[in-house]
C-alpha positions as CSV (number, residue, x, y, z in Angstrom):
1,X,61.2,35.0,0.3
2,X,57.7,36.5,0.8
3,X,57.0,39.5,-1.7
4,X,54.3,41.4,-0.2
5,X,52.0,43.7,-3.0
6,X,50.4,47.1,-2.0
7,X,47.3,48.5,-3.9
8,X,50.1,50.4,-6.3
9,X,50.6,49.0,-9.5
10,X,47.0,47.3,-9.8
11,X,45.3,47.1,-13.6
12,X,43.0,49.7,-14.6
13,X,41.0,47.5,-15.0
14,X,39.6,47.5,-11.4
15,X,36.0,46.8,-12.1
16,X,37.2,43.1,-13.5
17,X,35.4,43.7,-16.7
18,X,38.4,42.4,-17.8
19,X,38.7,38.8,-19.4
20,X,41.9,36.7,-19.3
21,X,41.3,36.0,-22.8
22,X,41.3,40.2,-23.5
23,X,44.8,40.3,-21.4
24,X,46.2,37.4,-23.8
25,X,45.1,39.1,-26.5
26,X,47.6,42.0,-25.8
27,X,50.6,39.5,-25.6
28,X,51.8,40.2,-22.7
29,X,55.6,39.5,-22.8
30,X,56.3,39.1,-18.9
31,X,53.7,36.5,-16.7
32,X,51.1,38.3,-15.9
33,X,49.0,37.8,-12.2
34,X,45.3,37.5,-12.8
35,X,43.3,38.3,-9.8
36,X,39.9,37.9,-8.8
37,X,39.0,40.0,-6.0
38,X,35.1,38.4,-6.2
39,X,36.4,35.1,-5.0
40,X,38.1,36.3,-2.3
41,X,34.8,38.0,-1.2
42,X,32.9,34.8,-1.8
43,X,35.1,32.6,0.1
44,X,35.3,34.9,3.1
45,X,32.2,35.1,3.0
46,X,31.3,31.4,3.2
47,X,33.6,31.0,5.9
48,X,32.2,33.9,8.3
49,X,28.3,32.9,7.7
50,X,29.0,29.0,7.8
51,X,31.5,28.3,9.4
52,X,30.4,27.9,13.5
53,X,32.7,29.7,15.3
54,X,35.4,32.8,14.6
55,X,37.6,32.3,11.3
56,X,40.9,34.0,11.1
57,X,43.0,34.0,8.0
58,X,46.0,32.7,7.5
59,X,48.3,35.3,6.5
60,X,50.9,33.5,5.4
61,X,49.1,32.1,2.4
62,X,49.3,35.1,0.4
63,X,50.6,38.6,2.6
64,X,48.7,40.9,-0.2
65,X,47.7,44.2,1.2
66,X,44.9,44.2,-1.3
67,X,44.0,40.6,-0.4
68,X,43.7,41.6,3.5
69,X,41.7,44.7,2.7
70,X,39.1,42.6,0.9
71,X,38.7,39.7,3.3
72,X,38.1,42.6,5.9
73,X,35.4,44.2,3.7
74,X,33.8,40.8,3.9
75,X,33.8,40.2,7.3
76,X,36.8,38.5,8.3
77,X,38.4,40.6,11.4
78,X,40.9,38.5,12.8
79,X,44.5,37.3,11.1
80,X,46.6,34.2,12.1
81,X,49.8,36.2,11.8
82,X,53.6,34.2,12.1
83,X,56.5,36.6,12.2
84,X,56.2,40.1,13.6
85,X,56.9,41.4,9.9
86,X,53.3,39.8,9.1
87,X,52.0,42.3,12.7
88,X,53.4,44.9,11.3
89,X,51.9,44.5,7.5
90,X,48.1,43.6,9.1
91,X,48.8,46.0,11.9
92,X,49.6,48.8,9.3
93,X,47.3,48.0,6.5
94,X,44.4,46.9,9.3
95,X,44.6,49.3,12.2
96,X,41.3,47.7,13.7
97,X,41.8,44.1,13.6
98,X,42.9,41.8,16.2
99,X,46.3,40.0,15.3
100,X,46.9,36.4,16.3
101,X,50.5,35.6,17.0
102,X,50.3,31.7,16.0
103,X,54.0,30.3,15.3
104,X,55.0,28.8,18.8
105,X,58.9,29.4,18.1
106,X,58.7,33.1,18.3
107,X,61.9,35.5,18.8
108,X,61.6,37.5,22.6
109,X,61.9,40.9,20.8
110,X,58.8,40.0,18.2
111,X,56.6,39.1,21.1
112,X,57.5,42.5,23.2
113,X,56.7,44.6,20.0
114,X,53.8,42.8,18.9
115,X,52.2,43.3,22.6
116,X,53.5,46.5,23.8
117,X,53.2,48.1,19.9
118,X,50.6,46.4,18.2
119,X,48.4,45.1,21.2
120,X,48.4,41.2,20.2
121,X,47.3,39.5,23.2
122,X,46.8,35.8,21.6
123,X,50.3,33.9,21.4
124,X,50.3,30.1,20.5
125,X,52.9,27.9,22.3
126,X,54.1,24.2,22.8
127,X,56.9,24.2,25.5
128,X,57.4,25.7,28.6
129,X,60.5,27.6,27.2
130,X,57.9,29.4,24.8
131,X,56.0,29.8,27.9
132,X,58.5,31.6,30.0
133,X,59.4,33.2,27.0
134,X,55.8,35.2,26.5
135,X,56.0,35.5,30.1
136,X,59.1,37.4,30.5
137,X,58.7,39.3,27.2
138,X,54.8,40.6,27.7
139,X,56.1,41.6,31.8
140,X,54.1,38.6,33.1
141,X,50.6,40.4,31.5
142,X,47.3,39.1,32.8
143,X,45.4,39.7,29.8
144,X,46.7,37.0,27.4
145,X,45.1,34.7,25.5
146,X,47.6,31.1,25.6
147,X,46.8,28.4,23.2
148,X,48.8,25.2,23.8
149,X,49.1,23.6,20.1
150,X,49.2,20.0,20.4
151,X,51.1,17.5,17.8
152,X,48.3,16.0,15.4
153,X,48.3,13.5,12.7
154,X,48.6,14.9,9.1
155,X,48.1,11.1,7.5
156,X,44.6,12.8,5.7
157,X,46.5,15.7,4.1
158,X,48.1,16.2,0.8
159,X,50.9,18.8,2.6
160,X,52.0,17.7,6.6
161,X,52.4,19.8,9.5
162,X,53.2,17.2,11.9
163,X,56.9,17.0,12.9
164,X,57.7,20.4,13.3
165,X,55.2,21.9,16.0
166,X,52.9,20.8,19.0
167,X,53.2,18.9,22.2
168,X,53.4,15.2,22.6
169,X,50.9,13.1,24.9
170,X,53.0,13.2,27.5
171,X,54.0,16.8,27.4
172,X,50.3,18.3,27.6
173,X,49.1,18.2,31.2
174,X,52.2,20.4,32.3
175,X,51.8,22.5,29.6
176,X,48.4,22.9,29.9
177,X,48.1,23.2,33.6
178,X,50.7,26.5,33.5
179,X,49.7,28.0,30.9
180,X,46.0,28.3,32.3
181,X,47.7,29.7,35.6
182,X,49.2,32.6,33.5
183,X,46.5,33.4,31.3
184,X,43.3,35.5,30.9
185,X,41.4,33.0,28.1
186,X,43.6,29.5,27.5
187,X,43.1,27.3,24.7
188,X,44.2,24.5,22.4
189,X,45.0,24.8,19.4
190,X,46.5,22.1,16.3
191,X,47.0,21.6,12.7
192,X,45.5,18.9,10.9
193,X,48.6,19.8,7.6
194,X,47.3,21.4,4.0
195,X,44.8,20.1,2.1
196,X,42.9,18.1,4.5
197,X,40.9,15.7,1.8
198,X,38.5,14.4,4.4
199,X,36.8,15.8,7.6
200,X,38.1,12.7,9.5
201,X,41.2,14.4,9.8
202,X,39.2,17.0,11.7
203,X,37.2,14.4,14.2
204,X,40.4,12.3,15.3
205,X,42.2,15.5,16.3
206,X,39.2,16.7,18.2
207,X,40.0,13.4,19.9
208,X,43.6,14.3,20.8
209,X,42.0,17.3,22.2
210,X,39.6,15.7,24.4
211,X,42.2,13.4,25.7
212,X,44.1,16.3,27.2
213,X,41.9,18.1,28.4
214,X,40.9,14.5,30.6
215,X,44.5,14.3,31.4
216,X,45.1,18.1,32.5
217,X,41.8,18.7,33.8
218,X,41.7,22.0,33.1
219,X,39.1,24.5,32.2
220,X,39.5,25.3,28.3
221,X,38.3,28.8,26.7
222,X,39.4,28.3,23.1
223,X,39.5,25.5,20.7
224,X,41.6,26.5,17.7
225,X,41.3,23.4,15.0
226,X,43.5,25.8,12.7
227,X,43.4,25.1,9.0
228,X,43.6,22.6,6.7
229,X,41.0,23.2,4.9
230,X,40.7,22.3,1.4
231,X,40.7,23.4,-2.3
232,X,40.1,21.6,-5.6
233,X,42.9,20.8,-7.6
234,X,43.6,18.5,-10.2
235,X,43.0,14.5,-8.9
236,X,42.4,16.6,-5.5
237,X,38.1,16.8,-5.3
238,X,37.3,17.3,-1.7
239,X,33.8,16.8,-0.3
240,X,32.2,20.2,0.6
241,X,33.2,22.5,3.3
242,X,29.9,22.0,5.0
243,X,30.7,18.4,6.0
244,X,34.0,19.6,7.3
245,X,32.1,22.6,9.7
246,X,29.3,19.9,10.8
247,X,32.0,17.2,11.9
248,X,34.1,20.1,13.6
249,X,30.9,21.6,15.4
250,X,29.8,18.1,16.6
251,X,33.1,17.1,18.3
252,X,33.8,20.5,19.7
253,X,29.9,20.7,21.2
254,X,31.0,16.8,23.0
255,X,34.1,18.3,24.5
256,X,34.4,18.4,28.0
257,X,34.9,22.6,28.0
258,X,33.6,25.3,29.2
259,X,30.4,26.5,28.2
260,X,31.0,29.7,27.0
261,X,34.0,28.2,25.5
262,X,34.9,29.6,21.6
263,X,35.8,28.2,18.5
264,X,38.4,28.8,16.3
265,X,39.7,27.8,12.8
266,X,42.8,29.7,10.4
267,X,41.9,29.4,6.7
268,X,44.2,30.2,4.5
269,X,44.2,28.4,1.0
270,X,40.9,28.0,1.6
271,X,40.2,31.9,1.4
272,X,42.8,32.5,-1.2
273,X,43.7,29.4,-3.5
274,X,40.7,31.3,-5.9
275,X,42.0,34.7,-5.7
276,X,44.4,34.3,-8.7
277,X,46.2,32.5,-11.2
278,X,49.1,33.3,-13.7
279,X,48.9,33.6,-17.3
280,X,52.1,32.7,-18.7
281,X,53.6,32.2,-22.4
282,X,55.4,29.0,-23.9
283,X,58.9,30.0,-25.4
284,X,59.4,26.6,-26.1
285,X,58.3,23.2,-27.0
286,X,60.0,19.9,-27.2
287,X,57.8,16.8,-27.3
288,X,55.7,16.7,-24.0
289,X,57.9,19.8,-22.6
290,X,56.6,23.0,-22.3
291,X,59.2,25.9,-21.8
292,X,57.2,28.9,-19.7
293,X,58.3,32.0,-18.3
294,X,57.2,31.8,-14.7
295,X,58.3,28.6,-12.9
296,X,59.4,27.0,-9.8
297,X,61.5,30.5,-8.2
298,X,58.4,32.4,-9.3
299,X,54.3,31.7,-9.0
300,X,54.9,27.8,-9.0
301,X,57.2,26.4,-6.2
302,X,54.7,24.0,-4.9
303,X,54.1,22.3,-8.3
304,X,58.2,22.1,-8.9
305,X,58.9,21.3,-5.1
306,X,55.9,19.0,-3.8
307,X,54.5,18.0,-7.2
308,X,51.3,19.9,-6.5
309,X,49.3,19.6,-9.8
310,X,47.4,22.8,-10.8
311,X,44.9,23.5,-13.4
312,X,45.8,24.7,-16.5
313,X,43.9,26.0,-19.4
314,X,45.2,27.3,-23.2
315,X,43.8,30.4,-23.8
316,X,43.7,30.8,-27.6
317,X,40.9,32.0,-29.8
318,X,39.4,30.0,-31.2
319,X,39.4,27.4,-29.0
320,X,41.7,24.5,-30.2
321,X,39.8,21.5,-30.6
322,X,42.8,19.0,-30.5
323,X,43.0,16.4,-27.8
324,X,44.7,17.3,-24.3
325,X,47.7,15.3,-23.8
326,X,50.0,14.9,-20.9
327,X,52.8,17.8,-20.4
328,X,55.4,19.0,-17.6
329,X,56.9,22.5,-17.6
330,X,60.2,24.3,-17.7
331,X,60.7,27.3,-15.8
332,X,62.6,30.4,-17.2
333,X,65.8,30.6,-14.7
334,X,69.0,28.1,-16.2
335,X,68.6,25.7,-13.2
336,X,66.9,22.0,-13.9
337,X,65.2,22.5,-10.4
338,X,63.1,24.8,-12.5
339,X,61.0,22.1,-13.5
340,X,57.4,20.7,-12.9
341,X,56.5,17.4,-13.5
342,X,52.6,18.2,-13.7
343,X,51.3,16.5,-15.4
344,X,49.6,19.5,-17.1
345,X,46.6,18.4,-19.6
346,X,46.6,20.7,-22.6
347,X,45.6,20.7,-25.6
348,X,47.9,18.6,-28.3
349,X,49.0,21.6,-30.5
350,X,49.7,24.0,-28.4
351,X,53.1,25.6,-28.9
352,X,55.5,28.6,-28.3
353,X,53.8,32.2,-28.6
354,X,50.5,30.1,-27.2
355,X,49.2,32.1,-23.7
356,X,48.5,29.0,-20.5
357,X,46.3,29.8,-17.5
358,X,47.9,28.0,-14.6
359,X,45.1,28.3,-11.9
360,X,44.7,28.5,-7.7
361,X,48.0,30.0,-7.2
362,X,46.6,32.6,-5.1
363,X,47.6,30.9,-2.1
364,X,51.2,30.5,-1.8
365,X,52.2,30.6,-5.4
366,X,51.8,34.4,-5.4
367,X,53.8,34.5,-2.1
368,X,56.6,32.4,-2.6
369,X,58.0,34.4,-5.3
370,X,61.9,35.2,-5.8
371,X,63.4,37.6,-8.2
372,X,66.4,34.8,-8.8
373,X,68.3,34.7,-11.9
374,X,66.5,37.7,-13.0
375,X,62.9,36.6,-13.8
376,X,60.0,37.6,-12.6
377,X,57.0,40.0,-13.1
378,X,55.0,42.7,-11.2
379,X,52.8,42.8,-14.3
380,X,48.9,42.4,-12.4
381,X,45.2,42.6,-13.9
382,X,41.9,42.4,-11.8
383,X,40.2,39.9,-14.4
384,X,36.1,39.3,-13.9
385,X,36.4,35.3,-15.1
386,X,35.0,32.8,-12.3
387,X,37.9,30.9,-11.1
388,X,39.4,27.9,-12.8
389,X,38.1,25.5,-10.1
390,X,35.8,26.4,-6.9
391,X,34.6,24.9,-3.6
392,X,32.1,28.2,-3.5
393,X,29.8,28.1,-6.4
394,X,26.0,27.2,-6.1
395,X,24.4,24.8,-8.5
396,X,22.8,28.7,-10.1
397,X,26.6,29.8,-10.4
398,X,27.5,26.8,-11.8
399,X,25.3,27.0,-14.8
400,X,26.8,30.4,-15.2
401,X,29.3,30.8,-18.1
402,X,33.0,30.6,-16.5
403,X,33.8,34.3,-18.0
404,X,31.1,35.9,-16.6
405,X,30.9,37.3,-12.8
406,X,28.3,36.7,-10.0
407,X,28.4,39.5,-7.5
């Protein structure tokens, strides 16, 4: 389902002098993927000078080549990767960074090549199958990093990641206790679920955490509080990432660990959500429905599937001054799946042949698309607008007009 870009077909425009209000103006017939390769550098950024520990991306929220060669420029040297298809595309496009093998249900043969090929020596777990598994696969190696996820709440997250993966209470101190007997560096690892709206989330898992160390007594080398972390979306306004990094620091400096112990997060929206957005065309109106030509089997699954709202912006010149009003969105494809409920505030008048910015897709939405029933777009323009919403920008950058770039 994934669709991984390389660096071929990019704009020319590549020194994002480029406005999205220029690319409209050509009328682009086919959806057109706006990126902003400055916001990726901003948030990666952030992350590696503020955040107080190691911060490894997420690869799954968007697989771009382009998009890992960036966050790498700026600092980030260490990928949460989940299928050996993601080892191979970091391992290939990212020679010198170390990869992270974080899904604990992994296939034997992914976990041979990715240690004996690719030299990944950091697997993530929750049974003792998975255990034995690594065990048998690596040839019982001694220099592996084991992190034991545990099962957290997701109650403070728009998206959960609770029933699928980690260890129950009464799992952990068997767990725990053999997977420090087989490795070099063992952790703990968990995921709080997407879109973590308060650092609280953060705090009571830090809890969980300490209760299992009590219970296995065991001496820990990694804490891995995973991701979670959140972007700004429409009715979504999260406090700032500082607050989240401050609460995680404090809990993880009151763990009973070792003292030389390290800590861990995996960002991925939050290094990516800002790295692009669509521009797509209205082919249709009737009353408060829009017809568009990307949709929920292209750039917008979430906002079809989970009723993620995303912001949205008309770009017509001159600016309509009509009143937004409340509207939901057909895809392109024939199916009545292809539908999102929104609701999408734009501008009363707006019509068919009118240009929409749909913005923050550039985690997930740009890699969750298909090519079913036909539709679909390659069409891709490095633009230099800020992005449609931020959790990056200082109060300076802020007072900055939206179409024009801080470096």
């Amino acid at each position: 389902m994934h669709k991984h870009h390389s660096a071929l077909g990019l704009a020319t425009a590549s020194t994002g002098n480029v406005t999205v209000a220029e690319i409209a103006e050509r009328r682009p017939v086919q959806p057109v993927t706006l990126l902003r390769p400055h916001a990726a550098r901003r948030a990666a950024r952030f992350f590696v000078e503020k955040f107080p520990g190691r911060s490894m991306y997420a690869v799954k929220a968007n697989p771009s080549a382009d998009l890992l060669e960036i966050l790498w420029d700026s600092g980030v040297t260490h990928y949460d990767v989940a299928s050996i298809a993601e080892v191979r595309l970091v391992a290939r496009t990212l020679p010198q960074a170390t990869l992270c093998f974080m899904h604990p249900v992994k296939a034997e043969e992914a976990i041979e090549e990715a240690y004996f090929t690719h030299g990944v020596r950091t697997f993530s777990l929750d049974t003792m199958d998975e255990l034995r598994k690594i065990q048998r696969a690596t040839g019982d190696a001694s220099d592996l990093n084991l992190l034991v996820r545990l099962r957290v709440s997701s109650d403070h997250s728009k998206l959960s990641l609770a029933s699928k993966f980690g260890a129950e209470p009464g799992e952990t101190r068997e767990l725990l206790f053999a997977a420090r007997q087989a490795a070099d560096a063992m952790g703990i690892c968990f995921h709080v679920g997407s879109q973590a709206m308060t650092p609280a989330a953060y705090s009571e898992a830090m809890e969980r955490v300490r209760a299992a160390i009590v219970d296995a007594a065991v001496t820990v080398d990694i804490v891995d509080v995973g991701g979670g972390f959140p972007s700004v979306y429409p009715g979504m306004e999260p406090p700032p990432l500082e607050t989240y990094f401050e609460t995680i620091h404090k809990a993880f400096e009151s763990l009973p660990i070792s003292y030389s112990a390290e800590l861990w997060c995996e960002p991925g929206r939050a290094l990516c959500a800002e790295y692009a957005s669509v521009l797509v065309r209205v082919e249709k109106r009737r009353g408060d429905e829009l017809y568009i030509n990307d949709g929920a089997y292209g750039a917008l699954f979430d906002a079809a599937h989970v009723g993620w709202r995303f912001p949205v912006k008309l770009v017509r010149e001159p600016a309509s001054d009509a009143k937004d009003i409340a509207f939901s969105f057909y895809g392109p494809t024939c199916d009545d799946l292809d539908h999102m409920a929104g609701p999408f505030l734009l501008p009363a008048d707006v019509g068919p042949g009118d240009y929409v910015e749909i913005g923050m897709l550039g985690a997930y939405g740009c890699a969750m698309r298909t090519g079913f029933n036909g539709f679909g777009s390659d069409l891709r323009e490095i633009v230099g607008d800020q992005p449609m919403e931020t959790m990056y920008a200082t109060a300076a950058e802020r007072a900055v007009p939206s179409n024009v770039v801080t470096l």
